[in-house]
Structures are given as structure tokens and as C-alpha cells.
C-alpha positions in Angstrom: -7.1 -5.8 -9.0 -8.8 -4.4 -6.4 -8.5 -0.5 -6.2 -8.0 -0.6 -2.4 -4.4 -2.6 -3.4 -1.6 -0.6 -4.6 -0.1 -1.2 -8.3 3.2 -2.9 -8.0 5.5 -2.7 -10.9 4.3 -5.5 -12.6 1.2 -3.9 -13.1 3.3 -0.4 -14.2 5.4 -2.6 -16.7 2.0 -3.6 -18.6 0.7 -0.2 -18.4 4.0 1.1 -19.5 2.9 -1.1 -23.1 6.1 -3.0 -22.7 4.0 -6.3 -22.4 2.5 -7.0 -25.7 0.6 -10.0 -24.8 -1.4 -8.1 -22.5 -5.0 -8.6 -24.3 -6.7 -5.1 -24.7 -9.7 -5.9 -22.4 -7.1 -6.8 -19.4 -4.7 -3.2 -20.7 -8.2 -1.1 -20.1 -8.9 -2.7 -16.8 -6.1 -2.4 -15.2 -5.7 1.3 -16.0 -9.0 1.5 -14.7 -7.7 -0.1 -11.6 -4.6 1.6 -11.3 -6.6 5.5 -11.3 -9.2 4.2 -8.7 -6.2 2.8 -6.8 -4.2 6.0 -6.6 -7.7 8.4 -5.9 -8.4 5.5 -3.5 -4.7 6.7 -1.7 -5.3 9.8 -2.5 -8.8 11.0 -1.5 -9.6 8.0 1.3 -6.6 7.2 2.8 -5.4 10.6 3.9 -3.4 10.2 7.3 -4.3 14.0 8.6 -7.8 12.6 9.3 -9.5 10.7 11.7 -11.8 9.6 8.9 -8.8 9.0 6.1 -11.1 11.4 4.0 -9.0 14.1 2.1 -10.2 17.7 3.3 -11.5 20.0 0.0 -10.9 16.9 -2.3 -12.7 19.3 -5.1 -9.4 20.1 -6.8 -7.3 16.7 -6.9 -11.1 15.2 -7.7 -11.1 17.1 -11.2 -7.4 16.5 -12.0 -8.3 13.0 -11.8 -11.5 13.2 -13.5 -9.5 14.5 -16.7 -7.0 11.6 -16.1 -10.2 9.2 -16.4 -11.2 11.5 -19.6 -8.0 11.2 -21.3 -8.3 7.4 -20.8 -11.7 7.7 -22.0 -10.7 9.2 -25.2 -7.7 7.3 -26.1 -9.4 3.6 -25.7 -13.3 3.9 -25.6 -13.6 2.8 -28.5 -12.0 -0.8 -28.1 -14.3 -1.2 -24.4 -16.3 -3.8 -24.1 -19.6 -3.2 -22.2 -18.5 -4.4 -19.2 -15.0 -2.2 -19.3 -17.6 0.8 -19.8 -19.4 -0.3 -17.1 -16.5 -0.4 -14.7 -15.3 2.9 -15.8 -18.5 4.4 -15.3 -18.4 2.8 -11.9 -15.1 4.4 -10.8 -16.5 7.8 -12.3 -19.1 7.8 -10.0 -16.9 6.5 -7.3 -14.3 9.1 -7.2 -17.4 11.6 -7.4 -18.0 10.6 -3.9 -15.5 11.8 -2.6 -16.7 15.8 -3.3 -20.3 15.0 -2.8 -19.6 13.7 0.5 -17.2 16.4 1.7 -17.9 18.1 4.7 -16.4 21.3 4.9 -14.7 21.7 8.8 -17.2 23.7 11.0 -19.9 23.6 8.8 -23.3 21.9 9.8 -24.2 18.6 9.1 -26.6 18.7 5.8 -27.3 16.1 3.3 -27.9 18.7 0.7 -24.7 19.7 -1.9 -22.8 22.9 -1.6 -21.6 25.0 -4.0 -18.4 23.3 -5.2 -20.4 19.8 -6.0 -23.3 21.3 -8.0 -21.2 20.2 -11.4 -20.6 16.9 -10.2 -23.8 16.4 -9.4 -24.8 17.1 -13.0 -21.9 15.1 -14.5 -22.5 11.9 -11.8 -26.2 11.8 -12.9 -25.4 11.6 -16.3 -22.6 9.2 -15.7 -25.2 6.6 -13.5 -28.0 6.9 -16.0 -25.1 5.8 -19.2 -24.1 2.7 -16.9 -27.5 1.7 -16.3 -28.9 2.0 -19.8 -25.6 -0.2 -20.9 -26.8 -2.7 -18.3 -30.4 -2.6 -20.2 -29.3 -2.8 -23.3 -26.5 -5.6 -22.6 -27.9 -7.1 -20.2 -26.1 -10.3 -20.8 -23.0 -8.3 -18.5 -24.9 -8.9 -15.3 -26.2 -12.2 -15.9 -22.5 -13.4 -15.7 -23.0 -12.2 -12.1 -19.7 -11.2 -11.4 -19.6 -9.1 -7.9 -17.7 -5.7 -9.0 -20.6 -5.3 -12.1 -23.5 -6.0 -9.5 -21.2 -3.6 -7.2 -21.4 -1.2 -10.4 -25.1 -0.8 -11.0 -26.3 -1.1 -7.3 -24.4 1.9 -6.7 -25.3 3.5 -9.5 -28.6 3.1 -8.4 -28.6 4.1 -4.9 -26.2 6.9 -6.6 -29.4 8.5 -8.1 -31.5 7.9 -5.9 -29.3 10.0 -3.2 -28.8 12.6 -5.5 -32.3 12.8 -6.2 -33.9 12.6 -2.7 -31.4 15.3 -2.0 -30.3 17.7 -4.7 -32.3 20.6 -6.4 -34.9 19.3 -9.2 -33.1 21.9 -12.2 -29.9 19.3 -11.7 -31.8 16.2 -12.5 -33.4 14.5 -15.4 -35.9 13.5 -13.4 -37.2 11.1 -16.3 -34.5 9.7 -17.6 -33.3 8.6 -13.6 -36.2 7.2 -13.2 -36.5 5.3 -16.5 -33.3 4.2 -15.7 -33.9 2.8 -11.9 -37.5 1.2 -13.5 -35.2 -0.3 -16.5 -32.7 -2.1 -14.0 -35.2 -3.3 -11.6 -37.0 -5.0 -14.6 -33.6 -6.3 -15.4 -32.4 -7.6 -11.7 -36.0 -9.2 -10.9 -35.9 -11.0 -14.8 -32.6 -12.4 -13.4 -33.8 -13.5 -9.7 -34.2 -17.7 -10.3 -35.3 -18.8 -6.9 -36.8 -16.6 -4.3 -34.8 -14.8 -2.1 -32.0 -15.4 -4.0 -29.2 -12.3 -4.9 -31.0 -10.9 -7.7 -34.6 -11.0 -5.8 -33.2 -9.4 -2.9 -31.7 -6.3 -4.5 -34.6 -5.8 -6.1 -36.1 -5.5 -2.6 -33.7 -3.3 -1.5 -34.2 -1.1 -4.2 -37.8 -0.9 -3.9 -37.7 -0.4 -0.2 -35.1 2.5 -0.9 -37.0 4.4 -3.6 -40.0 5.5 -1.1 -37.3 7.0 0.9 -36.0 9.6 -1.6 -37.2 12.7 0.1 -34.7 14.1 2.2 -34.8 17.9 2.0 -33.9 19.3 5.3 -32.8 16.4 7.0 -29.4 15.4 8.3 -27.0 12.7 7.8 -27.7 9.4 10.0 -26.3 9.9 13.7 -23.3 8.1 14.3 -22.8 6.8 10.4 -19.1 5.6 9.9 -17.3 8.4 8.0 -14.8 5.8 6.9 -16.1 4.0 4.0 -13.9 5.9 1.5 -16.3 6.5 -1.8 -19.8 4.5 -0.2 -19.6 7.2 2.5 -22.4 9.2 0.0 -24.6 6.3 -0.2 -24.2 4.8 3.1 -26.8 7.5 4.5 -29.2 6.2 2.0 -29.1 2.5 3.4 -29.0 3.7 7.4 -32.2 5.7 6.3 -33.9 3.1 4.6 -33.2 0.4 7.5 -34.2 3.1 10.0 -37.4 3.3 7.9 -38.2 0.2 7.9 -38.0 -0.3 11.1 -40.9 2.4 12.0 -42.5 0.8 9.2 -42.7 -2.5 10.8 -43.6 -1.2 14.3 -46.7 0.5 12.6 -47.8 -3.1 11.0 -47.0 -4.4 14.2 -49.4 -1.9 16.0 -52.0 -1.9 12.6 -52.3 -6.0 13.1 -53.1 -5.4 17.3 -55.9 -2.6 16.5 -57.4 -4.9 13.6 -57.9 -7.9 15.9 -59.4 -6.0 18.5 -61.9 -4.6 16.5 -62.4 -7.8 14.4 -61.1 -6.4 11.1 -59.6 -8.3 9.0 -58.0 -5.9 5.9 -54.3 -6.0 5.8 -52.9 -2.7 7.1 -51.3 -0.9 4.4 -47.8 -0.7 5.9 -45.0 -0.8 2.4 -45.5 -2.5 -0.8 -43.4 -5.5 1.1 -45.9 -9.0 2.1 -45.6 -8.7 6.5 -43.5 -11.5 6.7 -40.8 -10.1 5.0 -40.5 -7.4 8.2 -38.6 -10.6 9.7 -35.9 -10.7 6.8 -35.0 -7.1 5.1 -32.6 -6.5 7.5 -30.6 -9.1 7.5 -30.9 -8.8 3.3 -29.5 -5.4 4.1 -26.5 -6.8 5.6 -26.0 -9.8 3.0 -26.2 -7.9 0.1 -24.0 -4.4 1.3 -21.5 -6.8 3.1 -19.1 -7.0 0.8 -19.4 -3.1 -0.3 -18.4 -2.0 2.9 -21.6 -1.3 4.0 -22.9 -2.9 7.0 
């Protein structure tokens, strides 16, 4: 059930446990569905904002972070890898919505305040558990189902925001790394053809990780505040496309000053072969279309 869909009572009456052929895996899912679908309402569909972002969401963000620990505790046990996964995923989603908060009057700033430093910490930890259950199960993303690639491409970019961005003593810097290294092992062990889904995330993620250091700058001009939970990684993917595109123009102007000269070494422009200049951005768009991102 998508958490963008509210819970009718059908779905109420089977969390209620009045439906005792619902198998355990489907119980766990939908209450992990039914808590992203009301912080969903809650925190991104606020109608006292032009954005439908909930003002100072740090309050309701922790009542419903216990809610997700309390259904943590009482069924954990039963999850299957992929129900861990997609609870990890709505962790980190409905930590969004605090890291992303923009206090009213404030200047614009990439960096945390005050009242996100824990998340932070407990979001880092959070990405780092999904991606090692990917690694160590990796047999849950070779099913290739969209809301588990969703799930550890955000996890991902997840890290890498709060690493390019956040101060050092918050971060593992090993462990986030390991982890990022670990999936993109993973993802490119997966690809089958070129260019296909697997082999262009994998891109993307290497394109993104020599973009991490952001200290001091500000969020992308004009960025879409609307995008509910991806509003804290959408400046990641603006900022890599923007890269790229300076990127390219330098090859561009590399290639003219080698054949005037009569050189003929490559000009060390990205890790990327030149001819994929022609194709990241749309990759960009095909792979972040369906997460809201484009």
C-alpha cells in the first residue's frame, strides 16, 4: 500500500488482528504502511504551507519514531529481511522530515541545526543496518522489486548527504563508507546488460560520491520544497546533475585544447568514459522518476 494512500478500514480491521488469515509478513507491512501513511499526512501534507511541509516537525517526528520502536519491538523478531528493510526505509524517511526543516526566517544552509543533530546520529545508523542487510541477503534486491531498490538508493544518497554535510564526530565515517562500497559491489554484480537499471545506479552513485563536500554551501536555487521525505536528498541529485554538467563542459573545452596542440591523452574529466556526458542525465531522470525526483 503505498504510504501516500490513506488506510481504509479494511486495512484497520486486519491491523485490528480481527483477520486471522492475514499471514505475518502481509500484518508487518501494512503496519509499516499504515505509520508512513499517517507521518506522510501528518508531516507532508500540512495545508498551512505552501510547501505541505509541517513547520517544527521535531516533536510529532519523535512521537512517531517511538510508534515505529514499539512496532519494532513487538514483531522484529518474526521480519523477514525485506520487512526490515522497508522499515528501515520508512525510519529514514520520516527522518526527513526534521533534517530538512527550515526554520521560518532563517538562512538557507545545508548544514543541521541543533534540533536534528540526534537524528542525524540515529538516521546514520539506521542506513548503514539497511545496507549491510542488503549485503548480507542480497538475494532481497535481486527480486528487483521497486520500493527495495527505492529503499537502498535512499539509503545511500541518505549518507552520502549527511556526510557531505554534517560534522565528522556524528559519522562513522568507516562504516558509511563500507557500507556505500558494499552496495555498489552488490548493484554492479546485479547489472546483466549494460545500461540496464542496476548498471545505471551504480553510475549514479559513483557520479554522486565525488560530490559529498558541501560545507558552506546552500541548498540548489529554485529546488521543489514539495517532495514530502526526498526533499533532504533531492539537493544531493540537483548538485550532482549541476556537477556534471561543468564537468562535461571542461571535457568539452579539454578535447578543443588537445587537438590544437596535437595531444592526444584523454583529459581527466570524472571516472565516467566521454561518451557517457551524452547519457547521465537522462539516467538521472529514469532512475529518480518514479521517487519523485525529477
Amino acid at each position: 500500500m503505498p504510504a501516500s494512500l490513506k488506510a481504509n478500514n479494511a486495512v484497520l480491521d486486519a491491523l485490528g488482528g480481527r483477520s486471522r488469515k492475514l499471514p505475518k509478513v502481509m500484518e508487518s507491512q501494512l503496519h509499516i504502511a499504515y505509520i508512513s501513511s499517517k507521518y506522510s499526512t501528518l508531516l507532508g501534507q500540512y495545508e498551512g504551507s505552501s510547501t505541505g511541509l509541517l513547520p517544527a516537525p521535531h516533536t510529532l517526528v519523535c512521537a512517531l519514531d517511538t510508534e515505529l520502536s514499539i512496532l519494532q519491538n513487538r514483531y522484529s523478531e518474526t521480519w523477514s529481511p525485506a520487512t526490515e528493510i522497508a522499515f528501515l526505509g520508512a525510519r529514514l524517511n520520516l527522518y526527513a522530515y526534521v533534517l530538512a526543516d527550515c526554520p521560518p526566517n532563517s538562512a538557507p544552509s545545508l548544514e543541521p541545526n541543533e534540533d536534528s543533530v540526534e537524528f542525524i546520529v540515529l538516521g546514520g545508523r539506521a542506513a548503514v543496518r539497511l545496507l549491510h542487510i542488503v549485503h548480507t541477503s542480497p538475494h532481497e534486491l535481486a527480486k528487483g522489486t521497486q520500493h527495495t531498490d527505492y529503499c537502498v538508493v535512499y539509503a545511500v544518497l541518505f549518507l552520502l548527504r549527511i556526510f557531505g554535510t554534517a560534522q565528522k564526530a556524528l559519522i562513522d565515517e568507516t562504516a558509511v563508507w563500507n557500507a556505500i562500497s558494499q552496495t555498489w559491489t552488490l548493484l554492479k554484480g546485479l547489472s546483466k546488460v549494460e545500461r540496464d537499471h542496476m548498471a545505471r545506479i551504480c553510475t549514479i552513485i559513483e557520479y554522486v560520491t565525488n560530490c559529498v563536500d558541501w560545507k558552506g554551501e546552500i541548498p540548489a536555487p529554485g529546488k521543489v520544497r514539495s517532495l514530502m521525505a526526498n526533499n533532504f536528498i533531492a539537493d544531493i541529485v540537483i548538485r550532482a546533475r549541476q556537477r556534471y554538467h561543468a564537468h562535461a563542459e571542461s571535457a568539452a573545452d579539454g578535447m578543443v585544447q588537445a587537438c590544437e596542440t596535437e595531444e592526444t591523452r584523454f583529459p581527466n574529466w570524472s571516472e565516467f568514459r566521454f561518451e557517457d556526458q551524452d547519457t547521465l542525465l537522462a539516467e538521472f531522470g529514469d532512475i529518480f522518476e518514479s521517487y519523485g525526483l525529477s
